[in-house]
N, C-alpha and C positions, 0 to 999 in steps of 0.2 A: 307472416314473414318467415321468411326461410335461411339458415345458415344464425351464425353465433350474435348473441346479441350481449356486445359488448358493454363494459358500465360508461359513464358520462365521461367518468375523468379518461381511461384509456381512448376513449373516442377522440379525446383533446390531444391524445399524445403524439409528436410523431414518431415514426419508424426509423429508429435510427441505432447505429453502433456504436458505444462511447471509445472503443481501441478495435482499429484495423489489424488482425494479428499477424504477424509475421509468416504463419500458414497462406493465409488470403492474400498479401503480396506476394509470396511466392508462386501462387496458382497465374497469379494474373502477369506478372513476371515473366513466366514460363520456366524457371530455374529456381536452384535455390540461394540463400545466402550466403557468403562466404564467412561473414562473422557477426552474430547475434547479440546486439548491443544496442534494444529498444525496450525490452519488458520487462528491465530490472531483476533479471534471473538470476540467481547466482549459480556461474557457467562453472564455480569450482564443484557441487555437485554434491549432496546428500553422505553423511556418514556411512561407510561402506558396513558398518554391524545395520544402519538402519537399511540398505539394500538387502542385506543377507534377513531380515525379519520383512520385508514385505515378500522377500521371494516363498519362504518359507509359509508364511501367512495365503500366499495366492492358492497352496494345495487347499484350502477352507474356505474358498470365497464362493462356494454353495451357501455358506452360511451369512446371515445377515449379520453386521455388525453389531456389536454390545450399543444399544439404545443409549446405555447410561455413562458409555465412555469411561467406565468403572475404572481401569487401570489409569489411563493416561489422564486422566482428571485427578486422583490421587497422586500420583507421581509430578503431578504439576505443583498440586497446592505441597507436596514437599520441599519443591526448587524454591516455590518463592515464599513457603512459609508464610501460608497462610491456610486457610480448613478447604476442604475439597466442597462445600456447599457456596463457595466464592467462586468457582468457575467455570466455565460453560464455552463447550468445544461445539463448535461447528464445522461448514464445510467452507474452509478460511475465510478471511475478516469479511469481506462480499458479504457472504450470506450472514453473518452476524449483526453486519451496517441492516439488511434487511430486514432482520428482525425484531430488530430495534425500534426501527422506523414504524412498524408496522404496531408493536407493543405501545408505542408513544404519541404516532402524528396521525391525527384525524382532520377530513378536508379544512381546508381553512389553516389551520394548529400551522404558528411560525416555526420558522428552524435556521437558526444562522450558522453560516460555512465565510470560507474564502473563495472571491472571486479567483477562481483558476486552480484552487485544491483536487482534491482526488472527485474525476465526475461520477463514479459509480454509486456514490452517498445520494449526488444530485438526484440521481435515478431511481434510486427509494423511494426522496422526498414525494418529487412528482408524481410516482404511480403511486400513492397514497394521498394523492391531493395538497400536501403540503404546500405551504407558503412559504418559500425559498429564500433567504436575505441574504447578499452578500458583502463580506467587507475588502474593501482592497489590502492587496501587500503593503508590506512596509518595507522597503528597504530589499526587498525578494527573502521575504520571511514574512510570514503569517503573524498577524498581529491579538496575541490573546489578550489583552486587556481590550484593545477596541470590538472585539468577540463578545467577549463578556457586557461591555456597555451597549452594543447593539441588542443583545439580547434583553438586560433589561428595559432598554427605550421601548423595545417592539413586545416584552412578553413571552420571545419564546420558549417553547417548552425545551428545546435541543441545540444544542451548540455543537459541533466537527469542528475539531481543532486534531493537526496530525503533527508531534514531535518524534524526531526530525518528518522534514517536509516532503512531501513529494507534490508537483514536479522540480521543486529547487533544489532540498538536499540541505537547506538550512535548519536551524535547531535553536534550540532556546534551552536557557539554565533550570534547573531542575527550582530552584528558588521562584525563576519569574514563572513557572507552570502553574507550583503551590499558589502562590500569589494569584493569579487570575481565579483558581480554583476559588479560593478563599473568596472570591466575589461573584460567585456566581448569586443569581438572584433565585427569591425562594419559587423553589416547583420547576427551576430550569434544571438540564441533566447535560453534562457534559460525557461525548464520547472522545476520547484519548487515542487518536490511532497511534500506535505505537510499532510499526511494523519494523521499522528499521531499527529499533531502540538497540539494539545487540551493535553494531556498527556505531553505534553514539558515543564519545568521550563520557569518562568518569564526572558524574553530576548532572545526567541531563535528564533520567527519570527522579522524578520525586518518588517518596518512599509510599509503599505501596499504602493505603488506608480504606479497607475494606468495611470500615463502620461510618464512612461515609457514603451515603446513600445519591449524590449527587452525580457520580464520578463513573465510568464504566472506562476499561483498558482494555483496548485491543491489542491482542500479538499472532505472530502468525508463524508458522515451519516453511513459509512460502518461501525468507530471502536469506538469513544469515542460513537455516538450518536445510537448505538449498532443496526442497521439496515443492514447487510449486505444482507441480503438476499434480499433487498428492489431493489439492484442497485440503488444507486444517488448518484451521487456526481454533483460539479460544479467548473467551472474555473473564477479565476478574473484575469482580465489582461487589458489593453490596448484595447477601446472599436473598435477601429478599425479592430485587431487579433480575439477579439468578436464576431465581424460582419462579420466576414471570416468564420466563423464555418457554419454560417448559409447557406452556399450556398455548403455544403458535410454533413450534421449531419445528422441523421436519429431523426426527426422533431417530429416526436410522439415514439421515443424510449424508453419514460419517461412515465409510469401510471397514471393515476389521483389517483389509491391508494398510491403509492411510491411518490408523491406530497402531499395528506392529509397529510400523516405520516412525513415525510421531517417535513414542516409546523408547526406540533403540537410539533415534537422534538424539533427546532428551538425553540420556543418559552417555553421550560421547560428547562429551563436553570438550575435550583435547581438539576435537576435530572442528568443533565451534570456532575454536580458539585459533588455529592453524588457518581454515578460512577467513576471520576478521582476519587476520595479520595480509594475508595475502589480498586480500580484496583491499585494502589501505594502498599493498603495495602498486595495485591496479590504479585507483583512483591520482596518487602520485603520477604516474605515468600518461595517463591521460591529458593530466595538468600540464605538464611536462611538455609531449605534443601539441598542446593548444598554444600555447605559450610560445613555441619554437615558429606556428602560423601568425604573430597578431593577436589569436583570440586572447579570450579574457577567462580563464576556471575560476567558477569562484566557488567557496567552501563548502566541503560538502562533509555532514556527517553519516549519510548513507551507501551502499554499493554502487554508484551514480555520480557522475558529476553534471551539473548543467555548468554549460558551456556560453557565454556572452560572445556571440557575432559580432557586436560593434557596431550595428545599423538595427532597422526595424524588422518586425514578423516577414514581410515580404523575401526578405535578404538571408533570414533564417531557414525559411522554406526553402530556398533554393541551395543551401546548403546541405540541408537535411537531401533536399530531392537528388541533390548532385552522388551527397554517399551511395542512397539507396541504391542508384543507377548504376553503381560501383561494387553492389554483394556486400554495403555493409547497412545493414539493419539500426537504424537508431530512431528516436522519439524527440519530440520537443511541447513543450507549455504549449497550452491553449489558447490562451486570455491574453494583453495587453496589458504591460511594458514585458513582462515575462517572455515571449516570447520572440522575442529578440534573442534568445537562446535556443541550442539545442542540449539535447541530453542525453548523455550518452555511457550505459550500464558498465561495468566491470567487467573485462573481458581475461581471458589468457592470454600468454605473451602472441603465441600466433595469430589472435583477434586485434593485439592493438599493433601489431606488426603490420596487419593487415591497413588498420586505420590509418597508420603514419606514414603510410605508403600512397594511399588513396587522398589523404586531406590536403592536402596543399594542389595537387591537381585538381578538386574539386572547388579551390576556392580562386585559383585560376581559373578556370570555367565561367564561375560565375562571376566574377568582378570586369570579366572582358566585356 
């Protein structure tokens, strides 16, 4: 037999994209966007000391990055006080959900999520054979006590629960997280995505507990610390599940540019601070404009609001299709009742000037 010979489970899988990127619409398009309000970027943009330390960093990019993330791992477990043997950077949360997956779920091995959560989790499970469970929303919020009791009915080893939400943008009290936590069943391991935690109100992370072995937090330089394109993120947990990564991670996966930068952001904290405020201001506004259509904004504690159309998925798509058709780029939930929304990221005033120009002609369009 000639050509690659794939393993059983990839042979089950199929070929698919979980995010069409806004690249790939514009190719097919034939133009580009006018305003970029689908991938939860933060369009305010990376700390300019962190621009000036990956420019600076690019004259060395002959060399491979520190394996051991030496600096910015130390500089981490300063912020949040706790030892640098609790944390473990990768090439953002993506690749950390994968390594996880991989460190934990063996064919067969349960894993419970939310129907309609982040699908790139999904996408671990399955290429590791997993056995996938899902729970529905509550209320368009992720349900962690029914997480929790799903996983003990079924046994599994892994639970994805993400405070605040994406694709909703809803959140849950820093009390009801412990609380689920506190029930997790023995030998199950909770991962915490936590990406948008910095955009969260005061109370909605629980306090960090690194001597619990159950619990693994994800965060990432992807959305408040406006770096997405950097990949980085990193995990705090229990340094022993820590010291696990190291023996499957890809060890230089991480740049010594995407480390500068990391580093210089980390430590411009004002400009953290400057973006939330303005991304809140963003989110208002969006609301604002929905509101002024009919639609329905409903609460969001991340750079994102998901947007209630007021009819079914079919009626959303055509909303979503009508922006895109229009140069505005935006996203919506996957699953069912959620998607009966769209969603749509934090823009600048020119991007939502943009929007509130284009949505009311788009929802004429399609309700004719």
């Amino acid at each position: 037999m000639r050509g690659p010979r794939y393993t059983e489970i990839v042979r089950g899988l199929p070929s698919t994209v979980p995010f069409v990127g806004p690249e790939t619409q514009e190719r097919a398009r034939g133009r580009a966007f006018s305003a970029r309000l689908g991938a939860n970027e933060n369009v305010f943009g990376p700390s300019p000391h962190a621009v000036t330390a990956m420019q600076t960093a690019a004259s060395d990019v002959w060399k491979y990055g520190d394996p051991e993330n030496h600096d910015l791992r130390h500089a981490l477990a300063h912020h949040h006080q706790v030892a640098p043997d609790n944390i473990m950077i990768g090439e953002g949360i993506d690749a950390l959900l994968g390594y996880l997956v991989r460190l934990l779920i063996a064919p067969k091995d349960r894993v419970v999520t939310s129907a309609g959560a982040y699908p790139t989790f999904n996408f671990h499970v399955a290429g590791f054979g997993g056995d996938l469970i899902q729970v529905p929303y509550s209320d368009d919020a992720e349900n962690p006590q029914a997480l929790v009791a799903k996983a003990d009915q079924t046994g599994a080893k892994l639970v994805y629960f993400a405070n605040p939400d994406n694709p909703m943008g809803s959140w849950h009290t820093a009390r009801k997280v412990a609380d689920a936590i506190n029930r997790l069943p023995d030998g199950c391991v909770m991962v915490l995505d936590e990406a948008y935690i910095e955009f969260a109100q005061e109370g909605t992370a629980p306090p960090l507990d690194t001597d619990n072995s159950q619990v693994i937090r994800m965060r990432t330089f992807s959305k408040a610390y406006g770096m997405a394109g950097a990949r980085i993120g990193y995990a705090i947990a229990h340094q022993d599940l820590i010291n696990a990564f190291n023996k499957i991670r890809n060890h230089f996966g991480v740049s010594r540019i995407a480390q500068a930068g990391a580093l210089a952001a980390l430590a411009d904290q004002k400009h953290l601070n400057d973006t939330i405020a303005r991304v809140a201001e963003a989110r208002d506004r969006i609301a604002t404009i929905a509101g002024k259509n009919g639609l329905i904004p409903l609460p969001s504690a991340t750079n994102f609001v998901s947007v209630d159309c007021g009819r079914d998925g079919d009626f959303a798509r055509k909303v979503l299709n009508g922006l895109i058709s229009k140069g505005i780029f935006v996203r919506m939930p996957f699953v069912s009742p959620q998607d009966r929304c769209i969603r749509i990221s934090a823009g600048t005033q020119d991007d939502l000037d943009r929007l509130e120009k284009a949505l009311p002609i788009v929802l004429q369009e399609v309700s004719d």
